[in-house]
C-alpha positions as CSV (number, residue, x, y, z in Angstrom):
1,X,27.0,19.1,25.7
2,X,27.4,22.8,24.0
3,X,29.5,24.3,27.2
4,X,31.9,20.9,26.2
5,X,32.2,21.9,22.5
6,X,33.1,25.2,23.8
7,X,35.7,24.2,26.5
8,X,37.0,22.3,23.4
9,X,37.3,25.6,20.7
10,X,38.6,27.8,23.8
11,X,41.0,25.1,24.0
12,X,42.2,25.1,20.2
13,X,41.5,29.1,20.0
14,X,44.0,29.4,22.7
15,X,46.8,27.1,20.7
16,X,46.0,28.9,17.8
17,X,46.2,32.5,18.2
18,X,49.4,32.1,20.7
19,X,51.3,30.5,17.2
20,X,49.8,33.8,15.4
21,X,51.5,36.3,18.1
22,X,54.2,34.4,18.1
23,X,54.8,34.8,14.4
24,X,53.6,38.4,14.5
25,X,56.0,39.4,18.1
26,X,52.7,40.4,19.9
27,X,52.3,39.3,23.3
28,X,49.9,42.1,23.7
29,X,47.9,44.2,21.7
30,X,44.4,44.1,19.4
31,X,44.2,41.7,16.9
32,X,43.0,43.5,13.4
33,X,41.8,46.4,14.8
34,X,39.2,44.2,17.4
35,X,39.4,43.1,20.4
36,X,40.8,39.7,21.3
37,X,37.6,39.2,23.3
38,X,35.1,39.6,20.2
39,X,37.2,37.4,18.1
40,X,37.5,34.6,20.3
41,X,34.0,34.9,20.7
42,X,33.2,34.5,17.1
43,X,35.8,31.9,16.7
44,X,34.3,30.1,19.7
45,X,31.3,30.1,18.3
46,X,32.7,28.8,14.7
47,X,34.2,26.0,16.2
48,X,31.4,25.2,18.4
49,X,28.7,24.9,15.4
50,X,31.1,23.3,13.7
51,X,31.7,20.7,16.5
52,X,27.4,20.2,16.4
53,X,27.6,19.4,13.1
54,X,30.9,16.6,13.6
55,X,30.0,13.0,14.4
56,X,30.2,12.3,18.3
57,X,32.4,10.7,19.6
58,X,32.3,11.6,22.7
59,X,29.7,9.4,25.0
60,X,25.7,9.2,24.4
61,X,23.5,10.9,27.0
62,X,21.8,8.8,28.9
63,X,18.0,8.9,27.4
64,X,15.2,11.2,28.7
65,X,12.9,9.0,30.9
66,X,9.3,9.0,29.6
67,X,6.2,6.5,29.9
68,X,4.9,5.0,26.8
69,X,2.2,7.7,25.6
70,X,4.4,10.5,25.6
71,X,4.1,12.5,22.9
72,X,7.3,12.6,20.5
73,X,8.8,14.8,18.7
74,X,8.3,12.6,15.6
75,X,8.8,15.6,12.9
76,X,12.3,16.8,13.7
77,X,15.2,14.6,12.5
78,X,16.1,11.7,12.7
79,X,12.7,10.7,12.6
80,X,11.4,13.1,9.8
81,X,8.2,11.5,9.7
82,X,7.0,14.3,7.3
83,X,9.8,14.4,4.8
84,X,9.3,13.1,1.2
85,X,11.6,10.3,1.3
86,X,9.5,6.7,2.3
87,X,10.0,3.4,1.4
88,X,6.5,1.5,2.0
89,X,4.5,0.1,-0.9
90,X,1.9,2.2,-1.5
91,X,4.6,4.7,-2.3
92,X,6.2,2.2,-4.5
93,X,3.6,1.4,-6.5
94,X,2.9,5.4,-6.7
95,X,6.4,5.5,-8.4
96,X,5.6,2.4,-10.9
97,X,2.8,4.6,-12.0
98,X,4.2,7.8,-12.3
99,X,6.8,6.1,-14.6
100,X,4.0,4.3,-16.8
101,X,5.4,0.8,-15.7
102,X,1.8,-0.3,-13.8
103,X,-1.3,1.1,-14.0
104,X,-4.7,0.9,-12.6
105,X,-8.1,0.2,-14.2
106,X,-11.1,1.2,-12.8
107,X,-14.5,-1.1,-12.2
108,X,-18.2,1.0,-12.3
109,X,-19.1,1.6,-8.8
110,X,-15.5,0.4,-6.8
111,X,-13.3,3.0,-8.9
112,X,-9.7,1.5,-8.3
113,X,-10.4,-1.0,-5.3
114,X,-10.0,-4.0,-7.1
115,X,-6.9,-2.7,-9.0
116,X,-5.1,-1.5,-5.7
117,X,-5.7,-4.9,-3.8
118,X,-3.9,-6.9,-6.5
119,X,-1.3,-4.2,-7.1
120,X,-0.6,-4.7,-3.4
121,X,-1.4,-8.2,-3.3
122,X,-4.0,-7.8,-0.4
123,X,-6.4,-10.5,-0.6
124,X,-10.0,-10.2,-1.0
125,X,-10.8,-12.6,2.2
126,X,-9.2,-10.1,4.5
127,X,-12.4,-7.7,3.9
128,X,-13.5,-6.6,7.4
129,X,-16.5,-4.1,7.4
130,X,-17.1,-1.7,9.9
131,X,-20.5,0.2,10.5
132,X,-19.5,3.1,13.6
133,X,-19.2,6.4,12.0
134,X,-15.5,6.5,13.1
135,X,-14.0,7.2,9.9
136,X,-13.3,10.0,7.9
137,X,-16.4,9.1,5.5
138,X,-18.8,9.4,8.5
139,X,-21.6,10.6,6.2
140,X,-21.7,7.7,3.7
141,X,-21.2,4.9,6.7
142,X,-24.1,3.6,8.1
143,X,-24.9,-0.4,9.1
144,X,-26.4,-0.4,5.4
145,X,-23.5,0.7,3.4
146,X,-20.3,-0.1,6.0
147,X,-16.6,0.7,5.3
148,X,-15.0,-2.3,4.0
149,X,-11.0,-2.7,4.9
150,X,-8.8,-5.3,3.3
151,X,-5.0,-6.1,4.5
152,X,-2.0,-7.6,4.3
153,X,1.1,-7.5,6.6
154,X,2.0,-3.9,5.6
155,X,-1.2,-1.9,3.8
156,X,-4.4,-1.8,4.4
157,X,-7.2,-0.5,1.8
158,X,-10.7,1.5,2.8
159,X,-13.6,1.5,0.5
160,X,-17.2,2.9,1.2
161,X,-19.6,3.0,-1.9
162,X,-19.9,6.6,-3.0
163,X,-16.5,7.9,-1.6
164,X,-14.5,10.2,-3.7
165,X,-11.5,8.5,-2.7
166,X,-9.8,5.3,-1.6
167,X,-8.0,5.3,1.9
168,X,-5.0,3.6,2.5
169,X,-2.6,3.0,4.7
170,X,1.3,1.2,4.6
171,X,4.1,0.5,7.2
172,X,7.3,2.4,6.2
173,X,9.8,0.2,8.1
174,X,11.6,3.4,9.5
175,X,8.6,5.8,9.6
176,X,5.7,3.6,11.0
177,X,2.2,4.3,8.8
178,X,2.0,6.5,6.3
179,X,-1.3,7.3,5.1
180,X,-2.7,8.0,1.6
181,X,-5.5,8.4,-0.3
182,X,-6.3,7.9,-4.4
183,X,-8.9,9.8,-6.2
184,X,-11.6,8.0,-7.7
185,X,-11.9,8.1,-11.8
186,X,-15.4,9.3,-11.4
187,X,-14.3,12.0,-9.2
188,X,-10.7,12.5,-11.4
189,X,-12.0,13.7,-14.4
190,X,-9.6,11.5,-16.6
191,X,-6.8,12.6,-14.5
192,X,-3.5,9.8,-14.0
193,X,-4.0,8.3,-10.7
194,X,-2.0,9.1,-8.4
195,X,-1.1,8.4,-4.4
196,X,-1.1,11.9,-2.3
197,X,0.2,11.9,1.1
198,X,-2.3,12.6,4.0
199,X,-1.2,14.2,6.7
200,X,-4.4,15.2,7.8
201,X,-4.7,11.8,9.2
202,X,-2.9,12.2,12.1
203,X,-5.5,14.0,13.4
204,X,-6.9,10.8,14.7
205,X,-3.8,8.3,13.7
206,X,-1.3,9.8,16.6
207,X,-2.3,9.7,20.3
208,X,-2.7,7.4,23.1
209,X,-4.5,5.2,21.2
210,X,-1.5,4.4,18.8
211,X,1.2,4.6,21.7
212,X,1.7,8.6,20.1
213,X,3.2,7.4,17.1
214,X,1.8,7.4,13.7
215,X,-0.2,4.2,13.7
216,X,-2.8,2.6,13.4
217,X,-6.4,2.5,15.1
218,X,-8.9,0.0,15.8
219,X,-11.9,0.4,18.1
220,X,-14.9,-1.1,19.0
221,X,-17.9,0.7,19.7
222,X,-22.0,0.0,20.7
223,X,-23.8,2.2,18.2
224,X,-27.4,3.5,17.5
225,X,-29.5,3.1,14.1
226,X,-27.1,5.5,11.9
227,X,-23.9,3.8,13.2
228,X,-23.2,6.6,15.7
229,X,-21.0,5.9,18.6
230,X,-22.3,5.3,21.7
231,X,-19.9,3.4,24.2
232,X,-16.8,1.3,23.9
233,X,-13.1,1.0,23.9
234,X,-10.8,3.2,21.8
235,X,-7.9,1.1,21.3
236,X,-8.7,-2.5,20.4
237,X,-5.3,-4.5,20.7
238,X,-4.1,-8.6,20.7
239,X,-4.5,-8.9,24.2
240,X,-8.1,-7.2,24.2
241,X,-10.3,-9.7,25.7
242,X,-12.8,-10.7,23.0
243,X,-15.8,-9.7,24.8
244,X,-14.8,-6.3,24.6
245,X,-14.0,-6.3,20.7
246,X,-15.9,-5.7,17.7
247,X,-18.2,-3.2,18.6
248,X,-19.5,-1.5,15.7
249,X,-18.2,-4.4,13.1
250,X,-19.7,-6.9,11.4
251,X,-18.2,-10.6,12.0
252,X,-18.7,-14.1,10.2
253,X,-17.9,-17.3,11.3
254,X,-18.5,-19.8,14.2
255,X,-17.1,-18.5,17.2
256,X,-18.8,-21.4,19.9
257,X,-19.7,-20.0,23.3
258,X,-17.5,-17.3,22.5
259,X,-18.6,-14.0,22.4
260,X,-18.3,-10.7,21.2
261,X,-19.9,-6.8,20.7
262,X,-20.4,-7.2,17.1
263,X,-23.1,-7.6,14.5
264,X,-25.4,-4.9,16.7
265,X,-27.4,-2.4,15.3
266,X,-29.3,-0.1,17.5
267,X,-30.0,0.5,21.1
268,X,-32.0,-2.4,21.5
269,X,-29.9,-5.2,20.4
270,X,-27.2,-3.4,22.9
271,X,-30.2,-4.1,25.0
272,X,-30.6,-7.3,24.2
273,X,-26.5,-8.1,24.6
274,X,-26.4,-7.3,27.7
275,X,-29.0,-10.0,28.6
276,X,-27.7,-12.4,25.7
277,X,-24.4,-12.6,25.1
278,X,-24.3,-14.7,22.1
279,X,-26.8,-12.6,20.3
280,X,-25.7,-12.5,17.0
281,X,-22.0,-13.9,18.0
282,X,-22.0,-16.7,15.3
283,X,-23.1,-15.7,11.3
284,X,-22.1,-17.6,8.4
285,X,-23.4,-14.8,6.0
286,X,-24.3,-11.0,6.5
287,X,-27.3,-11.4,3.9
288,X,-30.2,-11.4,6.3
289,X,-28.3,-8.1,7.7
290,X,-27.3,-5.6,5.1
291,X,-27.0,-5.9,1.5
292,X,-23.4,-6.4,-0.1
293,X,-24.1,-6.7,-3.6
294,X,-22.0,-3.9,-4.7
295,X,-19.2,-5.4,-2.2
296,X,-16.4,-8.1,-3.4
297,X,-16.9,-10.4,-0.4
298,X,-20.5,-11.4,1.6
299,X,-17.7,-12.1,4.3
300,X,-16.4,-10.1,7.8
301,X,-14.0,-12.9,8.6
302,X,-13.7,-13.1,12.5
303,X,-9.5,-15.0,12.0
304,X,-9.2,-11.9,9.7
305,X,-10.1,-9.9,12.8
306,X,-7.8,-11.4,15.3
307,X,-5.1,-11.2,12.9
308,X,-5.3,-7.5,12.2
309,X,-5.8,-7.2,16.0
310,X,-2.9,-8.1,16.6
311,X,-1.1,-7.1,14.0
312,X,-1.6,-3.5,14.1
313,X,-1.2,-2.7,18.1
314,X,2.3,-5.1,17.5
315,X,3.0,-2.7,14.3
316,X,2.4,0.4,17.0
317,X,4.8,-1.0,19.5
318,X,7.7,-1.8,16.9
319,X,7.6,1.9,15.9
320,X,7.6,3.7,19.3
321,X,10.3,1.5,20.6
322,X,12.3,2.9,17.3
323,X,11.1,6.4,17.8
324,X,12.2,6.5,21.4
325,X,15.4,5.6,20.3
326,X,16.3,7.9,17.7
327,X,14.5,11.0,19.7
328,X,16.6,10.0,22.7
329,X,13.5,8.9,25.0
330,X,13.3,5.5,27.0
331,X,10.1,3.8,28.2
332,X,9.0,0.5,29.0
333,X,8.5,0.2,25.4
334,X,11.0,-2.8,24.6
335,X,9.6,-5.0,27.9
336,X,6.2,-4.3,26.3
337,X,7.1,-5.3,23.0
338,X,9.0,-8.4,23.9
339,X,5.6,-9.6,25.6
340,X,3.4,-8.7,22.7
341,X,5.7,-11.0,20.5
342,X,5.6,-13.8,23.0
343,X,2.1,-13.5,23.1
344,X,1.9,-13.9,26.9
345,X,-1.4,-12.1,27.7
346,X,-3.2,-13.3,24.4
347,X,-6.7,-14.4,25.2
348,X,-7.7,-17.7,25.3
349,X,-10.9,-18.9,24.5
350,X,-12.5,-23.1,25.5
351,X,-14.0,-23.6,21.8
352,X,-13.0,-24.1,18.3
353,X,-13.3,-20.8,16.0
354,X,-13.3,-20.8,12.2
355,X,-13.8,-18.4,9.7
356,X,-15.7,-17.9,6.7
357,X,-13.6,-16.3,3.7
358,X,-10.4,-18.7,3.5
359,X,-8.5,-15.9,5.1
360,X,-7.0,-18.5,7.1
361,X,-5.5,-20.3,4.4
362,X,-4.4,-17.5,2.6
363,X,-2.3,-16.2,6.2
364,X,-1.1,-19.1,6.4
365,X,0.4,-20.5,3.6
366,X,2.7,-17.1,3.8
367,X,6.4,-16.5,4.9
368,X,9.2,-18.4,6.2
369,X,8.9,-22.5,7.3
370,X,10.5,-25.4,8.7
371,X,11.3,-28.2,6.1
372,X,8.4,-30.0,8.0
373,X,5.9,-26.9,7.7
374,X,6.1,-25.9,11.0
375,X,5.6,-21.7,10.7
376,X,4.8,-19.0,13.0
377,X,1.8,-17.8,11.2
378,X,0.0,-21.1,11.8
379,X,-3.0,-20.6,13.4
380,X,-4.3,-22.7,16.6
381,X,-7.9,-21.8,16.4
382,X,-9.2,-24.3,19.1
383,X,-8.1,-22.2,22.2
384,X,-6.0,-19.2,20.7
385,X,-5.2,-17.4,17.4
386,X,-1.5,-19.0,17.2
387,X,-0.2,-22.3,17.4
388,X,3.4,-21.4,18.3
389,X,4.2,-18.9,21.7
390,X,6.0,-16.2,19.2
391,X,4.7,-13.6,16.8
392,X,5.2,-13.7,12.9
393,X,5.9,-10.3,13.4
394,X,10.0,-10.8,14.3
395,X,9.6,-11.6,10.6
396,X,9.4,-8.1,9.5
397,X,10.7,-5.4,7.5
398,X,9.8,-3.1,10.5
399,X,11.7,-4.8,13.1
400,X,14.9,-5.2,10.4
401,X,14.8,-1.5,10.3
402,X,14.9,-1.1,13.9
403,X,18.1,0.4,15.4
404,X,20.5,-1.5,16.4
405,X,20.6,-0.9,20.5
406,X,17.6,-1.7,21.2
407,X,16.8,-4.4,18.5
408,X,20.4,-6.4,19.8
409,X,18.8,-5.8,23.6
410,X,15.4,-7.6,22.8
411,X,16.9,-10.2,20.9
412,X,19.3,-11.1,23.7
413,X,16.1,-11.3,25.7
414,X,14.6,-13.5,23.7
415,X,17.6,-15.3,23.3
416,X,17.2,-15.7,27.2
417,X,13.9,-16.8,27.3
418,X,14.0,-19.6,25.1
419,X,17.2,-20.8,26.4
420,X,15.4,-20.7,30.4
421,X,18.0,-17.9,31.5
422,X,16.7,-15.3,33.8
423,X,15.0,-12.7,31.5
424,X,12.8,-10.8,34.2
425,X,10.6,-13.3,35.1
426,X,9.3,-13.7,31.2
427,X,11.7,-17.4,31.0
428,X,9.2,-18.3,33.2
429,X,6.2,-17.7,31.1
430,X,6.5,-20.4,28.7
431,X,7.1,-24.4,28.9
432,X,10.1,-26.1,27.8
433,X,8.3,-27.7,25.3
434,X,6.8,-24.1,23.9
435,X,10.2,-23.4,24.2
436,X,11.7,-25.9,21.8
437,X,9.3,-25.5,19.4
438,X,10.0,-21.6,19.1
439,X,13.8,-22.5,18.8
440,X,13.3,-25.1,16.1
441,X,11.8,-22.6,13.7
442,X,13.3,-19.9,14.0
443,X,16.9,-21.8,13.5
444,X,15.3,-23.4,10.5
445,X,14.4,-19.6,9.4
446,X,17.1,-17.9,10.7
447,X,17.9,-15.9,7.1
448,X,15.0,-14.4,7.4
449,X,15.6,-12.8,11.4
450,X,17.9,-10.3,12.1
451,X,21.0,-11.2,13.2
452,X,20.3,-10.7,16.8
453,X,17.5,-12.7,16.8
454,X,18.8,-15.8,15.1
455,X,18.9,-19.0,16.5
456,X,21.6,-21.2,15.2
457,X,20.3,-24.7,14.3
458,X,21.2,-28.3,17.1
459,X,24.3,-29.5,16.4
């Protein structure tokens, strides 16, 4: 692309300095005591940085080819992942308190916690507590004092008793996750609390467990007595079957013959899993387990599981198929995506599952419905998480925000798919009547989609 810029200024050098010997009567001859050569050079290299710095018009390269856990160059621009400017809410509730118009009390022994969740209306029945020193607090997390994380579609808040600090977390719809933390009062001395960026956290929060984007990470884990890691999987997704999740995690709730690695403690429970896989599968209450008194909920909800399951692996996907974009990179990111929304390799399971904290309520009495109630975050339960074959996620700010090539390509996939048109084999995936059921809501809900991925309503 540079040699073109400079074909171009030799090109408009040339034009230029025959009008200037013309006017001056020199067909020959140095040019202000230098040679012609030096000053087209330094001309030709004017014009060329000047070119660089022009819109192109000319046409796009053709992306570089990469697979999907490619590292990217996510620093340099456009991306700019670690420039000041975001737009996620943790960041906007940083600027509501740095201009005095919100601020946080503080509770003995939870510091800020209970302020931040309803600052960032994230419900208390998302709490999820998780035992596996995996964490950055790895010295105050054991099975008898666990890390407890609450949610919501874009933040999510970390509390251990004793930190110094609260963890969080919040989707920036151009940038992905951002990660901050909050000092403690206790640990503030009387200081204004305040939201610092924390970059460190890419340490762990950008590899091939988040797709090698800034994400986020959920894993699941056998431990020993202190909550050390022992075996397990590193990236816990939607489409993880459930056997394989929750290692290291405490769960609630009545989960049938369905089972899971959670709510073990040492080697010999691991033991004892392996022989008896619904050990400890289905718990009402943690009580007889660890002591939560200092805790806001007695609840590890297992829907509040699945949901953030899937949420934050769909979250992952969203970003790198933006990233690759903007860097210039292509992989089968979009195919991926458009699966993980369909929800094609979800597991299924043959009993009813219910949770224990009214997190299900809460999820699903939010975002955009039918006139008859009909909504894609309504929850199946009795053989899946969701009721409807597409993802509440085409719902958000994140996929609003992504550019517009490959966001109009998906769409007109999905367009595809739920019309039966050949859309590689993925038309084929659902019935006619999942089908009909996706179309009906999202043309009822259309305002809320982005344009390419509206339906309009039967005529």
């Amino acid at each position: 692309m540079l040699s073109l810029f400079k074909h171009i200024a030799r090109r408009i050098l040339v034009h230029w300095k025959q009008r200037w010997q013309l006017a001056n009567r020199t067909a020959h001859g140095t040019l202000s005591g230098r040679s012609p050569c030096s000053i087209e050079e330094t001309i030709v290299s004017r014009l060329s940085l000047l070119l660089c710095c022009l819109p192109v018009v000319l046409p796009a390269a053709e992306p570089k080819v990469v697979t999907i856990d490619d590292p990217l160059p996510f620093g340099q621009s456009p991306v700019d992942y670690l420039g000041e400017t975001t737009s996620d809410p943790v960041a906007r509730l940083g600027g509501l308190l740095a201009s005095g118009k919100k601020t946080l009390r503080a509770v003995p022994g939870r510091g800020y916690l209970d302020s931040v969740l309803r600052a960032l209306d994230v419900p208390v029945s998302s709490q999820l507590l998780v035992y596996s020193k995996t964490a950055v607090n790895q010295r105050l997390i054991t099975p008898k004092t666990p890390r407890a994380v609450y949610f919501n579609d874009a933040v999510s808040v970390a509390w251990v008793p004793g930190t110094a600090e609260l963890e969080l977390s919040a989707v920036d719809p151009i940038k992905g996750a951002m990660f901050y933390v909050i000092t403690q009062p206790d640990a503030a001395a009387g200081a204004r609390p305040r939201f610092h960026r924390k970059s460190s956290c890419l340490a762990c929060h950008i590899g091939r467990t988040t797709l090698s984007v800034p994400g986020g990470i959920l894993r699941s884990f056998l431990v020993e007595l202190t909550g050390k890691p022992l075996e397990g999987y590193s990236r816990v997704t939607g489409t993880t079957p459930i056997a394989n999740r929750w290692g290291g995690w405490y769960v609630t709730g009545r989960l049938g013959t369905m089972t899971h690695m959670g709510n073990l403690l040492n080697r010999d429970e691991n033991r004892r899993h392996r022989h008896e896989a619904s050990f400890r599968a289905s718990l009402d209450r943690l009580d007889t387990l660890v002591d939560l008194k200092g805790y806001l909920s007695p609840h590890s909800d297992v829907v509040a599981h699945l949901v953030l399951d899937h949420r934050l692996h769909g979250q992952n996907l969203i970003t790198r198929v933006s990233y690759e974009h903007r860097l210039g990179r292509r992989s089968d990111a979009e195919d991926r995506l458009l699966r993980y929304l369909l929800l094609v390799e979800s597991p299924r399971w043959t009993t009813p599952v219910s949770g224990t904290s009214g997190f299900a309520k809460w999820f699903q009495r939010r975002g955009p419905r039918t006139t008859d109630g009909r909504s894609l975050r309504q929850l199946d339960l009795s053989g899946r998480l969701f009721r409807y074959h597409l993802s509440h996620l085409v719902y958000s700010p994140q996929l609003a925000a992504m550019p517009d090539a490959p966001r109009g390509r998906l769409g007109r996939r999905l367009q595809a798919v739920l019309s039966g048109r050949p859309a590689g084999g993925l038309e084929q995936l659902l019935t006619a009547r999942q089908r009909a059921d996706v179309r009906d809501i999202l043309a009822a809900t259309r305002e809320n989609l982005p344009p390419e991925w509206r339906v309009s309503p039967k005529r």
